[in-house]
C-alpha positions as CSV (number, residue, x, y, z in Angstrom):
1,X,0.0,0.0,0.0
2,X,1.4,3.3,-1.1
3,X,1.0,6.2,1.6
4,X,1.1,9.0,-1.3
5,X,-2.1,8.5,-2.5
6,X,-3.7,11.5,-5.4
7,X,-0.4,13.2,-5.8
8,X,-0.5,15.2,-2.5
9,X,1.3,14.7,0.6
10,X,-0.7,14.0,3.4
11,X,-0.5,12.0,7.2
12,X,2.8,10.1,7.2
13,X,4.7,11.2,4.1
14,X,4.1,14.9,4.7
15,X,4.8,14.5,8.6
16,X,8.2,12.9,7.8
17,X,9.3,15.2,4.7
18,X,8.5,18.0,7.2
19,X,10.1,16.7,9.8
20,X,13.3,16.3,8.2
21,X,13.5,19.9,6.6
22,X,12.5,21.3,9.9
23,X,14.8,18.8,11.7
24,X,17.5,19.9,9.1
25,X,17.4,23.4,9.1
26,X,17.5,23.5,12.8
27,X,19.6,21.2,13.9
28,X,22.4,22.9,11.6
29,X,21.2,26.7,12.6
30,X,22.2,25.6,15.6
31,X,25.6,23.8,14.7
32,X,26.7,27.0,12.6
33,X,25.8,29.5,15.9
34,X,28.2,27.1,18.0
35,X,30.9,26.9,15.6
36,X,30.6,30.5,14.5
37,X,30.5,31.4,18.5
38,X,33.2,29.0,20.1
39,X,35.5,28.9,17.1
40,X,35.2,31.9,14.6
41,X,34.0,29.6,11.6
42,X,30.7,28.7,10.1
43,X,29.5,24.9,9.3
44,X,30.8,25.3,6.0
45,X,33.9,26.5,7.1
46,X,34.6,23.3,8.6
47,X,33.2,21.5,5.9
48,X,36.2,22.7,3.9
49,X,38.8,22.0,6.9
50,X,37.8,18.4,6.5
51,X,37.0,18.0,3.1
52,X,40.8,19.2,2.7
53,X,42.2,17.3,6.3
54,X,41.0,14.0,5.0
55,X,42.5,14.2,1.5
56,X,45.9,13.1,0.8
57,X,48.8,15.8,1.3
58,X,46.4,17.5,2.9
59,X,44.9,19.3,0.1
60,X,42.7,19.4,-2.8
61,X,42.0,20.8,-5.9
62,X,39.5,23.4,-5.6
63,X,36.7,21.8,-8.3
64,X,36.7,18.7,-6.5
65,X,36.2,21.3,-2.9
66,X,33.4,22.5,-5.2
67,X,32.2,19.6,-6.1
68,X,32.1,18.3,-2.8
69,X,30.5,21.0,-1.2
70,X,27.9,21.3,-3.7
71,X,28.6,25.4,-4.7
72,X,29.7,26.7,-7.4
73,X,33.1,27.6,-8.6
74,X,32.8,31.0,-7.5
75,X,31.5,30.2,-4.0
76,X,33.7,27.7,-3.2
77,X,36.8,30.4,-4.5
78,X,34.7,32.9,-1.5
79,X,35.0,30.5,1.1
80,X,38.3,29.4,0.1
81,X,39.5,33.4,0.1
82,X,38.1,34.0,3.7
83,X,39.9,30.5,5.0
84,X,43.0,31.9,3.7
85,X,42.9,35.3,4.8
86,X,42.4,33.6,8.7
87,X,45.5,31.6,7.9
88,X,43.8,28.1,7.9
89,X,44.1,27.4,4.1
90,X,46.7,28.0,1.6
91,X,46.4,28.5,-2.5
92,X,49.2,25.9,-4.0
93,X,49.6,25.9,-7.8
94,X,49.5,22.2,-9.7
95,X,53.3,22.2,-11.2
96,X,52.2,20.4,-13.8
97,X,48.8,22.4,-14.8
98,X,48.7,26.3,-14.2
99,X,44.5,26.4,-14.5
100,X,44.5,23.7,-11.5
101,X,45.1,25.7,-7.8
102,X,44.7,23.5,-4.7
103,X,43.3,24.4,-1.4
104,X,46.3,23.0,1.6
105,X,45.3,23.2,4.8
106,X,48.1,24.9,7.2
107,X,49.1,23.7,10.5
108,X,47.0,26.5,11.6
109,X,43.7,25.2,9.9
110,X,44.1,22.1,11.0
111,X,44.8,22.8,14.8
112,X,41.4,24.8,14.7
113,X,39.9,21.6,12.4
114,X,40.9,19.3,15.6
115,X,39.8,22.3,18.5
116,X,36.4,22.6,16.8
117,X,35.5,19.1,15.5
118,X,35.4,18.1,19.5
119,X,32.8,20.0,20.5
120,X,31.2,20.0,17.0
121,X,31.2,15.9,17.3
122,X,29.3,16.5,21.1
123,X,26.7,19.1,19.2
124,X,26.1,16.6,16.5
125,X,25.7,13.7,19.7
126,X,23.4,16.3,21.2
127,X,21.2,17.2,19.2
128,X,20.6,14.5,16.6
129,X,22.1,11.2,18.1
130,X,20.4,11.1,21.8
131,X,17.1,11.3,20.2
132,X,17.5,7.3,19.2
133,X,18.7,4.4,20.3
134,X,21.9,2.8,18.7
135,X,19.2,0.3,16.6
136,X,17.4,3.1,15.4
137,X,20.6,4.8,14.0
138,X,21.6,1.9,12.5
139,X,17.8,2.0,10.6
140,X,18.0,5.6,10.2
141,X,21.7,5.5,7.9
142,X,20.1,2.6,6.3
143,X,17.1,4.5,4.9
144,X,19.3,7.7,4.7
145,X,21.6,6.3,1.9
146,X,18.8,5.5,-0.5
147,X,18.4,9.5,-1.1
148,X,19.7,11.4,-3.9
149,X,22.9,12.7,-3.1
150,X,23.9,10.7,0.3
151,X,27.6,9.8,0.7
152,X,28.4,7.0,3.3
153,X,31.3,6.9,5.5
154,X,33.7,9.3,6.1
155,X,34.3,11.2,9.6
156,X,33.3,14.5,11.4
157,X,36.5,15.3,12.9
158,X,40.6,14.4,11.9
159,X,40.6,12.8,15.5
C-alpha cells in the first residue's frame, strides 16, 4: 500500500518530509551558531577544513572542494579566500597544470579543524544522536543512503 495517494502529501509522508526539513534546518542553525561562536568559523567553514584534512597531502583541488560542497566555482573560491585570509588554508599551484590551484590546509587550519571538530562531534551527539537508540541509528543510515545525493562513511572530525 502506497502512503502517497492522489499526488498530495498527506498523514505520514508529509509529517516525515516536514520533519526532516524542519529537523534539518535547525539542527544545523544551531551547529553553525556554536561553531561560529566558540570557534570563529561557520559549518561550511569546517566543511572545507575536513573535506581538505581527510584528503591526501592534505589538500585538494579546488573543483573537486566545489564539487564536494555542492557550490559553485565561484563560491567555493569565496569560502576558500576568507579561510586563507584567517590563515587556515593556503592556494598551491599544480606544477604540472597552471589552470589547476589546490586548497592546503596549514598547520594552523588544522589545529582549529581538531579544537572545533570536538565540541562539534558532542553538538552533533546532542542534538541528533540522543534522540535514538543505537538500533534506530543503525535504521535511520540505512534508509538515509537510499536519497539522492547521500555519501556513506567518512568522519566529522581528523581525530
Amino acid at each position: 500500500m502506497s502512503i502517497v495517494t492522489s499526488g498530495l502529501l498527506e498523514g505520514a509522508a508529509l509529517d516525515a518530509w516536514r520533519s526532516f526539513l524542519q529537523s534539518h534546518a535547525s539542527i544545523l542553525r544551531v551547529l553553525d551558531a556554536e561553531l561560529v561562536a566558540e570557534h570563529d568559523m561557520t559549518s561550511r567553514d569546517y566543511e572545507v577544513l575536513l573535506y581538505v584534512a581527510q584528503a591526501p597531502g592534505r589538500r585538494l583541488p579546488m573543483s573537486a572542494l566545489a564539487e564536494s560542497t555542492m557550490l559553485t566555482r565561484s563560491g567555493i573560491t569565496r569560502l576558500i579566500d576568507g579561510l586563507v585570509a584567517s590563515g587556515l588554508i593556503e592556494r598551491t599551484s599544480c606544477p604540472n597544470d597552471a589552470r589547476v590551484s589546490y586548497a592546503q590546509l596549514t598547520e594552523v587550519g588544522y589545529e582549529k579543524l581538531r579544537e572545533a571538530g570536538r565540541s562539534h562531534i558532542a553538538s552533533v551527539r546532542r542534538l541528533f544522536l540522543e534522540h535514538f537508540t543505537p538500533e534506530e541509528v543503525e535504521q535511520l543510515a540505512s534508509l538515509l543512503r537510499r536519497l539522492p545525493g547521500a555519501h556513506p562513511g567518512g568522519n566529522c572530525s581528523v581525530d
